[in-house]
DRENVEXVEX-376278 format. One line per 8 residues: number of its first residue (from 1); their letters; for each residue x, z, y of N, C-alpha, C. Coordinates in nm, 3 decimals. Each point is the difference from the previous one (the first is absolute). Layout:
% DRENVEXVEX-376278
NUM) a) X,Z,Y,X,Z,Y,X,Z,Y | ...;
***
This chain:
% DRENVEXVEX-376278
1) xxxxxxxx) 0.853,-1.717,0.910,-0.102,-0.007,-0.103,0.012,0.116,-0.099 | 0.118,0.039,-0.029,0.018,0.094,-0.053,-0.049,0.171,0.016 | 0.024,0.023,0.138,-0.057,0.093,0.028,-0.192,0.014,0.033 | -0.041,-0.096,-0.007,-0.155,-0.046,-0.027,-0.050,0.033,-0.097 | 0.088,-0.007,-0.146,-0.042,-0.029,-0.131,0.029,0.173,0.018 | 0.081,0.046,0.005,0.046,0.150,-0.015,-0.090,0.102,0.060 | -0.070,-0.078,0.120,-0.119,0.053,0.085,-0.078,0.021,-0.018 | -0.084,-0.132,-0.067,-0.101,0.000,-0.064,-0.027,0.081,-0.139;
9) xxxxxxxx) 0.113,0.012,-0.073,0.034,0.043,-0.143,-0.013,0.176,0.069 | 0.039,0.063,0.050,-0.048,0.125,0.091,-0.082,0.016,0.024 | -0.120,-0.054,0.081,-0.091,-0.010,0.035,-0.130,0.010,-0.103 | 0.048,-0.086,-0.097,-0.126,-0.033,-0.145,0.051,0.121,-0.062 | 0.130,0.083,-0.032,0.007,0.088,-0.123,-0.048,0.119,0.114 | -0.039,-0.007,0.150,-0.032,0.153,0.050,-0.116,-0.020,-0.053 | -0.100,-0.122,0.023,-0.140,-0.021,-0.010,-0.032,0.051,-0.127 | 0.076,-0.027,-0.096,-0.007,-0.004,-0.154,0.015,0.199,-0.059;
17) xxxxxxxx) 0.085,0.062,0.109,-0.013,0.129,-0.038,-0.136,0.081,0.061 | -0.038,-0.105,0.104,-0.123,0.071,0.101,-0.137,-0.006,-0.101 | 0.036,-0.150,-0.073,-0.119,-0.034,-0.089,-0.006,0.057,-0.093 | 0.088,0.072,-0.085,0.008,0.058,-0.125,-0.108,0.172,0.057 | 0.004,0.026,0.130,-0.091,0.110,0.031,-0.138,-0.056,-0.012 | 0.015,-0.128,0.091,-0.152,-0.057,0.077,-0.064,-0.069,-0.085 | -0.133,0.039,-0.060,-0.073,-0.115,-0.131,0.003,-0.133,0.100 | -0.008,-0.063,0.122,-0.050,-0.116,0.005,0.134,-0.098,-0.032;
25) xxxxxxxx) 0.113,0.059,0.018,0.136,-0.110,0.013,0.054,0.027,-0.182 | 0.015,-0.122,-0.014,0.108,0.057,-0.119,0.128,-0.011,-0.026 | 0.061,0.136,-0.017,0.123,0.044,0.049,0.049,-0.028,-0.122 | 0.031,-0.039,-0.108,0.085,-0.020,-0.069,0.089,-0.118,0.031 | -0.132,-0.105,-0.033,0.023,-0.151,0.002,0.059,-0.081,0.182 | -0.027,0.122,0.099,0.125,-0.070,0.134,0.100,0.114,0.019 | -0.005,0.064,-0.097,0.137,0.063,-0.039,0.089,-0.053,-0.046 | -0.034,-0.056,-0.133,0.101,-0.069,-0.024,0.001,-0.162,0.016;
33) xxxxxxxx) -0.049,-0.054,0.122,0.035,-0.077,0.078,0.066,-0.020,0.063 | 0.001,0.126,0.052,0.090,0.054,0.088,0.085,0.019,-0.011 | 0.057,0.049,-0.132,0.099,0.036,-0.085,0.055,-0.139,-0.013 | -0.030,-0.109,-0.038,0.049,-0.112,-0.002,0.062,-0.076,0.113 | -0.111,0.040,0.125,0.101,-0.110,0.067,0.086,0.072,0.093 | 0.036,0.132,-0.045,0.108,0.091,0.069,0.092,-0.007,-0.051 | -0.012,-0.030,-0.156,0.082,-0.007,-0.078,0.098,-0.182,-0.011 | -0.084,-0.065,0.032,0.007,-0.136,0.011,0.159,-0.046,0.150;
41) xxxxxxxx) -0.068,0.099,0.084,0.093,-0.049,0.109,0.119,0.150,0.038 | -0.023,0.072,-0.027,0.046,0.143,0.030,0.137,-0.003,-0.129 | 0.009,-0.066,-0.129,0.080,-0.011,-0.078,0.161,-0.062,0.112 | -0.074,-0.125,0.069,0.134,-0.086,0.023,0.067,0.057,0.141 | -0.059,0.148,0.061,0.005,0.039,0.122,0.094,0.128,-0.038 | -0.038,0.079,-0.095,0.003,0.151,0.001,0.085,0.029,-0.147 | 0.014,-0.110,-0.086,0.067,-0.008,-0.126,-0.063,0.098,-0.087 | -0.168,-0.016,-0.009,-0.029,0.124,-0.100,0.002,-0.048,-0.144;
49) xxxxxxx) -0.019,0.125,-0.024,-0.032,-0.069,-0.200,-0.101,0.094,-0.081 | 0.025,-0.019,-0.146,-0.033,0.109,-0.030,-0.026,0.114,0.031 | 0.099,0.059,-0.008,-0.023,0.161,0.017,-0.030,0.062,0.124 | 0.005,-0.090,0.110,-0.017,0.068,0.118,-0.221,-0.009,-0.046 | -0.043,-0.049,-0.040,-0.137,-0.004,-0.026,-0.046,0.029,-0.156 | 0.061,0.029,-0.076,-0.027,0.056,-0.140,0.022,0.098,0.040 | 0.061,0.085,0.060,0.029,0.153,-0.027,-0.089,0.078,0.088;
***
């Protein structure tokens, strides 16, 4: 399940950089969707934190 959430969370933040070009998608808002649920399951896998995504 984990790697699903990490999949999907990939998948929505590519869409989300494609949309920030394309007027019909909007790329902010499944960006950081995306951002969430990569962040959601990718924390208890990969031990990120902070700074690996602030900087």
């Amino acid at each position: 399940m984990d790697f699903v959430l990490i999949g999907f969370g990939i998948i929505l933040m590519t869409v989300g950089i494609i949309g920030c070009v394309l007027p019909l998608l909007p790329g902010p808002p499944l960006n950081y969707i995306g951002y969430c649920c990569f962040i959601l399951r990718a924390d208890t896998i990969f031990q990120l934190n902070f700074w690996f995504f602030g900087q």
